[in-house]
C-alpha positions in Angstrom: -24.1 36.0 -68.7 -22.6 33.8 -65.9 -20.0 31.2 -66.7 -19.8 27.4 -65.9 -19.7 27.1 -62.7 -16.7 25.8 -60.7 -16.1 25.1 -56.8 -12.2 25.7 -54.9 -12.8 23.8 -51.9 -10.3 25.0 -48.7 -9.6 23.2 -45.7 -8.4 25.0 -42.6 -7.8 29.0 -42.7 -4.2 30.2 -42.5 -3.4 32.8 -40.5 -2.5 35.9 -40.7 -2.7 35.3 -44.6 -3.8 32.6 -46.1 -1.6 32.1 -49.3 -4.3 29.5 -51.1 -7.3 31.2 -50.7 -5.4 34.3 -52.0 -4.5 32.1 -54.9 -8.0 31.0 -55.6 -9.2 34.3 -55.6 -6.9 35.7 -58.5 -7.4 32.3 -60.3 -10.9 33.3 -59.9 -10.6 36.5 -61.3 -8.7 35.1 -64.7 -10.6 32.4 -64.8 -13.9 34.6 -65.7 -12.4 35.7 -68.8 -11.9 31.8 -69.8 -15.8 31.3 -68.9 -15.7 29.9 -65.6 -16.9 31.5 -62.5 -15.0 30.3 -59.6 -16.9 30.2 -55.9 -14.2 29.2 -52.6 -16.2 26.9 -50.0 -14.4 25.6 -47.2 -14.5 22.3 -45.2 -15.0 23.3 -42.1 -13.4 20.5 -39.9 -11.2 23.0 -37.4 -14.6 24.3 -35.8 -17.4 21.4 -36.9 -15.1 18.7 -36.2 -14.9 16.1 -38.9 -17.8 13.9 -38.7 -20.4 17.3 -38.6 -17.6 19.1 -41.7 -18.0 15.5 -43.7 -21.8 15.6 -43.2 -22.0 19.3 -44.0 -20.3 18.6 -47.4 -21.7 15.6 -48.6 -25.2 18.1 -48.1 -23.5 20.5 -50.7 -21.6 18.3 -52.9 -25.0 17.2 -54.0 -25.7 20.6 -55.5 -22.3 20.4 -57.6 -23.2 17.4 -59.5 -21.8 17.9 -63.0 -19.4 21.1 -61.6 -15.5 20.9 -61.4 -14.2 21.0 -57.9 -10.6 22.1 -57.5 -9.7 20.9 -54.3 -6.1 22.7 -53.1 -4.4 20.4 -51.1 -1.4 21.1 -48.7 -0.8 18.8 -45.7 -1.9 21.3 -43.0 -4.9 22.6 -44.6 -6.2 19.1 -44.2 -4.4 18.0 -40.4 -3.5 20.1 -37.8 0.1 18.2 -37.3 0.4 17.7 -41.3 -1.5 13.8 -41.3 -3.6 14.3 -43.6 -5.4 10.8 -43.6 -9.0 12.1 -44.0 -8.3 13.9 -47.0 -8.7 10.8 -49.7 -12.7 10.4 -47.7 -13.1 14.1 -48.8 -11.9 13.3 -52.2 -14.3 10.0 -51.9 -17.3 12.2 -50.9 -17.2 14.7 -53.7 -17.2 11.5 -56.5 -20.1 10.0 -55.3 -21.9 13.2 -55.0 -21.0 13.1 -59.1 -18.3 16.0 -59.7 -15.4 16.0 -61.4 -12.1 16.4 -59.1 -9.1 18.0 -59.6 -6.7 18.4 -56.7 -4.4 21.5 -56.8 -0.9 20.1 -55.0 0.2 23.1 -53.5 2.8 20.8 -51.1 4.0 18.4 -54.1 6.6 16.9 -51.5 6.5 15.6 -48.3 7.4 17.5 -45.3 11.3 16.6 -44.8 12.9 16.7 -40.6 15.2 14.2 -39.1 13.1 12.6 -36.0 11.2 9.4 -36.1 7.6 11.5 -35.6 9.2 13.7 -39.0 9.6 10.2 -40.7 6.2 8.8 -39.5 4.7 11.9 -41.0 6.8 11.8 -43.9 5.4 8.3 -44.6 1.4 9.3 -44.0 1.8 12.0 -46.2 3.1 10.4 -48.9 0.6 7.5 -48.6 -2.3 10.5 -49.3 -0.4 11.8 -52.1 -0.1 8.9 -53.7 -4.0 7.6 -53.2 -4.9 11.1 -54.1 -3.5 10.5 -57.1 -5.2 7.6 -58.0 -9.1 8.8 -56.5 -8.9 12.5 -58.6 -9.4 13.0 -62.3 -6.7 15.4 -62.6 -3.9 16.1 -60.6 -2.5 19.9 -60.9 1.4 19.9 -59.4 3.0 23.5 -59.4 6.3 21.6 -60.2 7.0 20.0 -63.3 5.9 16.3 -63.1 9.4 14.7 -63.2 10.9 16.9 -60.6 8.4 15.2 -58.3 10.0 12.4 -56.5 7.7 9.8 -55.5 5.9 9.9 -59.5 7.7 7.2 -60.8 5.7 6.6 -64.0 4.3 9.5 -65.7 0.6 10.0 -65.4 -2.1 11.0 -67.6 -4.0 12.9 -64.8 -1.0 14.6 -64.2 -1.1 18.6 -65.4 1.7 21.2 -64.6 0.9 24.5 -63.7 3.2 27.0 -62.4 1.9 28.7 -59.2 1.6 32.6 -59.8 2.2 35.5 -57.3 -0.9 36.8 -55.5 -0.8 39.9 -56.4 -2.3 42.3 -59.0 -0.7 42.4 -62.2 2.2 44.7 -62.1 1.5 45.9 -66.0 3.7 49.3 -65.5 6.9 47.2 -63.5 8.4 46.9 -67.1 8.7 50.9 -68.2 10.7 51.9 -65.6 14.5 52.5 -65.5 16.9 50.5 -63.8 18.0 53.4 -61.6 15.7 55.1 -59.0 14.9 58.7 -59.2 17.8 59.6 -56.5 19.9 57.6 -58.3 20.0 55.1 -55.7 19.6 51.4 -55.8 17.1 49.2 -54.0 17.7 45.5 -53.0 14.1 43.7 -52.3 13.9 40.4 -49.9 10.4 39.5 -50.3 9.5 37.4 -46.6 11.9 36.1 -44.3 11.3 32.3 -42.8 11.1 32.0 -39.0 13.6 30.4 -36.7 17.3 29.0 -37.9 16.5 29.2 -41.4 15.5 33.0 -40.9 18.8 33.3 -39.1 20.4 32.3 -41.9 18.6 34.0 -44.1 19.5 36.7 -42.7 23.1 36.6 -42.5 23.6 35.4 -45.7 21.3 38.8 -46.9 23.2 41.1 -44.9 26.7 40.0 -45.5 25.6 40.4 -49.9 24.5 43.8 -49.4 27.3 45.2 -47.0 29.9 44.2 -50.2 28.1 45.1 -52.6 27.2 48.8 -50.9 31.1 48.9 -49.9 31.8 48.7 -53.6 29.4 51.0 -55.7 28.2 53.5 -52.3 24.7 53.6 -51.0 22.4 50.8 -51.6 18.7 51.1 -50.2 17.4 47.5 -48.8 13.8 46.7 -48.6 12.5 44.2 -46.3 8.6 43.1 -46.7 6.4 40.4 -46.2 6.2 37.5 -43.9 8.9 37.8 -40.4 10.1 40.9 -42.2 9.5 43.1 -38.7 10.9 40.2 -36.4 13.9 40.3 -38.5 14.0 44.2 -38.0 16.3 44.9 -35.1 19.0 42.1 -36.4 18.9 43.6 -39.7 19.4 47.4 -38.1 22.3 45.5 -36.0 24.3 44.2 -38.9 24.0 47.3 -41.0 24.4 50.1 -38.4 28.1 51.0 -39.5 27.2 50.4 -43.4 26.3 52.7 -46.1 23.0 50.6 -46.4 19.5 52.3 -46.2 17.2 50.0 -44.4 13.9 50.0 -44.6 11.2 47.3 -43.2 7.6 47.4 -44.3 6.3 44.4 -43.1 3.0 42.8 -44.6 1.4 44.9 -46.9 -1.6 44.9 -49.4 -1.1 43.7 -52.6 -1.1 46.5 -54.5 1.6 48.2 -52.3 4.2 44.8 -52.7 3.6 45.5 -56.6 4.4 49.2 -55.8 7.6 48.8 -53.6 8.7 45.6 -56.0 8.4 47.3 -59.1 11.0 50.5 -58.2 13.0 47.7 -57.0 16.2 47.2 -59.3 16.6 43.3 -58.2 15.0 40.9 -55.8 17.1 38.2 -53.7 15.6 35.0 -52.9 17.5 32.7 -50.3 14.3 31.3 -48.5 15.5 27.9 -50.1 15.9 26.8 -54.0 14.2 28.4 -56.9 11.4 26.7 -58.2 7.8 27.2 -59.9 5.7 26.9 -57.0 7.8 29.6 -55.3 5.2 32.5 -55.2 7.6 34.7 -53.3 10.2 34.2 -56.2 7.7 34.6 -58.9 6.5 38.0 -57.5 9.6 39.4 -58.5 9.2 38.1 -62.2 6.0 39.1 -62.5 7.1 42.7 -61.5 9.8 42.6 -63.7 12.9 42.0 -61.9 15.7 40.5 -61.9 15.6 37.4 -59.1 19.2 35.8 -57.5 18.4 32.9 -55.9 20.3 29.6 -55.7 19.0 26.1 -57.6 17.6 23.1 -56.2 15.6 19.7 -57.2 12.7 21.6 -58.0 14.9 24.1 -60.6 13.5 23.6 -63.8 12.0 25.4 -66.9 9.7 27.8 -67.2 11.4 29.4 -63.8 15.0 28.9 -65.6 13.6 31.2 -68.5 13.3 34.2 -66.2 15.7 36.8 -65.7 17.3 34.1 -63.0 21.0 34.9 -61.5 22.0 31.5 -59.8 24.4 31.4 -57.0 25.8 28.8 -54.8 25.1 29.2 -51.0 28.3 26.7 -50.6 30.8 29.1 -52.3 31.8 32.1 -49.6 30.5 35.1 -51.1 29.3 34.1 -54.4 25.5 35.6 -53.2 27.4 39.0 -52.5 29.8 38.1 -56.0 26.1 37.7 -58.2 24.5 40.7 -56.6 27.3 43.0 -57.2 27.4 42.0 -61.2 23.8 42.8 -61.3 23.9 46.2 -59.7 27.0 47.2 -61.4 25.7 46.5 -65.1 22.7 49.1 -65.9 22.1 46.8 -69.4 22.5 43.3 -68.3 20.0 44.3 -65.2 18.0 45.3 -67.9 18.3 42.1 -69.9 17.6 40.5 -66.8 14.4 42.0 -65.9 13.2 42.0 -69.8 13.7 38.3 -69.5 11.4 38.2 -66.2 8.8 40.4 -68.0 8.6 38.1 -70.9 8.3 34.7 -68.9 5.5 36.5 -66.5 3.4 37.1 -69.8 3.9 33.4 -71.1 3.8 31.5 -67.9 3.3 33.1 -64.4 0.5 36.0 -65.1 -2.7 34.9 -63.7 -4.1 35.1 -67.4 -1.7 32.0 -68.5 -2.3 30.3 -65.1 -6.1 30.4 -66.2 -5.9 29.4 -69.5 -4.1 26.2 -68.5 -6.8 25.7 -66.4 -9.7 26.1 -68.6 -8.0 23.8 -71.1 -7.6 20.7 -68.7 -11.4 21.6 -67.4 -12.4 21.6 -71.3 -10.7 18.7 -72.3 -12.0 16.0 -69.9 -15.8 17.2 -69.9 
């Protein structure tokens, strides 16, 4: 028997991965066990154009009537330069076609930069965020509510749910030893961000795991994901006189991130601050491992009950001082990735993502 039906409506395709539709895809999955059977549709505005994308969905919002739409919203999805004006119309369009709307805030802040186009942006954005808020029946924020700056008041459409990690679930990440089989440990940076930041990224990375390697002998780093092969020949440069095994695997399937993470010993995350909506992050957790990383606005509970080793990216060599600790203690790694195993069952599975949504989508029928 099929389940009630409900509609994840896209806007523009990401490329080379798109992130969100990955999301809604293992949402989709969990959320058949919960009696909901999920179906993606798109708003096709990058190759329709707007007006013939608007007409085209007002045509099949008619055949949701009574369904929930979860409409995921980040700024670019919806503008090609991040001004997403037309976004509250869509929102407008799928009301009077009589569903029920909940928008997914997969951006919960605005886009920050320091020229006047940046704060003109910064403003439009804001303005949809804020309308969206108002037009929607629920709004789902992958931060907790009060880490969200421009919510002033708490809201009863508000709904906090953590974003997961899209991959498979990693059941097995938690039986394994600390140690690999040749008794050498592996380091895991999960993506790399482009330009300055990446350079920082970077340096910051390598300069951790040449101290840490100069104390305890051979470490084995592994590089994947996104910018993971454009960091490749810097990364070779700053380890070539190191005792540091380097490998770089680039972008790979699902199941082989859950592979390479899970006979990982420990992931580091300096992409920017720890926080729930972090899915690079939380694919450590849910693979069982412990994750160093460095706290921000957005650093809050359920993250903070993870297996979390906070450093400050102020203090010289405090990444490199937190990474050591780690490595050198076989039980408190352990303890670490126990308490990353525990918080992916009770918050960041796709299972407790889904169950959070069927209870909002049961509630306000």
């Amino acid at each position: 028997m099929s389940g009630q039906r409900v509609i994840a409506l896209l806007g523009r395709r990401d490329a080379p991965t798109d992130a969100v539709e990955e999301y809604c895809r293992y949402l989709g999955e969990a959320l058949l066990k919960e009696g909901f059977e999920l179906m993606i549709e798109r708003v096709a505005w990058p190759e329709r154009g707007w007006a013939r994308a608007a007409r085209g969905l007002r045509r099949r919002a008619k055949g949701w009537r009574g369904a929930w739409v979860l409409v995921q919203y980040t700024a670019l999805a919806w503008s090609a330069r991040g001004f997403p004006l037309r976004f509250p119309r869509v929102l407008r369009t799928l009301k009077a076609a009589g569903v029920r709307v909940a928008v997914v805030f997969h951006d919960v802040e605005p886009y920050s930069g320091t020229r006047v186009i940046d704060g003109v942006r910064r403003r439009a954005q804001l303005h949809v965020m804020r309308k969206t808020l108002r037009i929607c029946d629920v709004a789902v924020f992958t931060v907790p509510m009060d880490k969200v700056s421009w919510i002033k008041r708490p809201s009863r459409k508000g709904c906090f749910i953590p974003a997961g990690a899209n991959l498979p679930t990693a059941s097995e990440a938690n039986s394994r030893k600390g140690v690999s089989m040749d008794g050498k440990l592996s380091v895991a940076v999960f993506g790399i961000t482009g330009g300055e930041s990446g350079r920082w990224e970077i340096e910051n990375i390598a300069e951790a795991v040449r101290f840490a390697a100069s104390r305890i002998g051979n470490l084995r780093l592994i590089v994947l994901g996104q910018n993971a092969q454009s960091a490749e020949a810097e990364l070779k440069k700053r380890f070539r006189d190191s005792r540091v095994e380097l490998h770089v695997l680039g972008v790979l399937p699902g199941e082989d991130v859950v592979r390479t993470l899970s006979v990982s010993d420990v992931l580091l995350f300096v992409r920017g601050p720890i926080s729930t909506r972090r899915s690079s992050a939380i694919a450590g957790i849910v693979c069982g491992l412990p994750v160093i990383a460095f706290e921000g606005p957005e650093t809050a509970a359920p993250i903070t009950e993870a297996g979390l080793v906070l450093f400050s990216p102020q203090r010289k060599g405090d990444l490199g001082d937190a990474l050591l600790r780690v490595l050198e203690d076989e039980h408190y790694r352990a303890s670490l990735a126990q308490r990353s195993w525990l918080a992916q069952r009770q918050y960041f599975s796709w299972h407790a993502i889904a169950v959070r949504h069927a209870e909002f989508m049961r509630r306000e029928k």
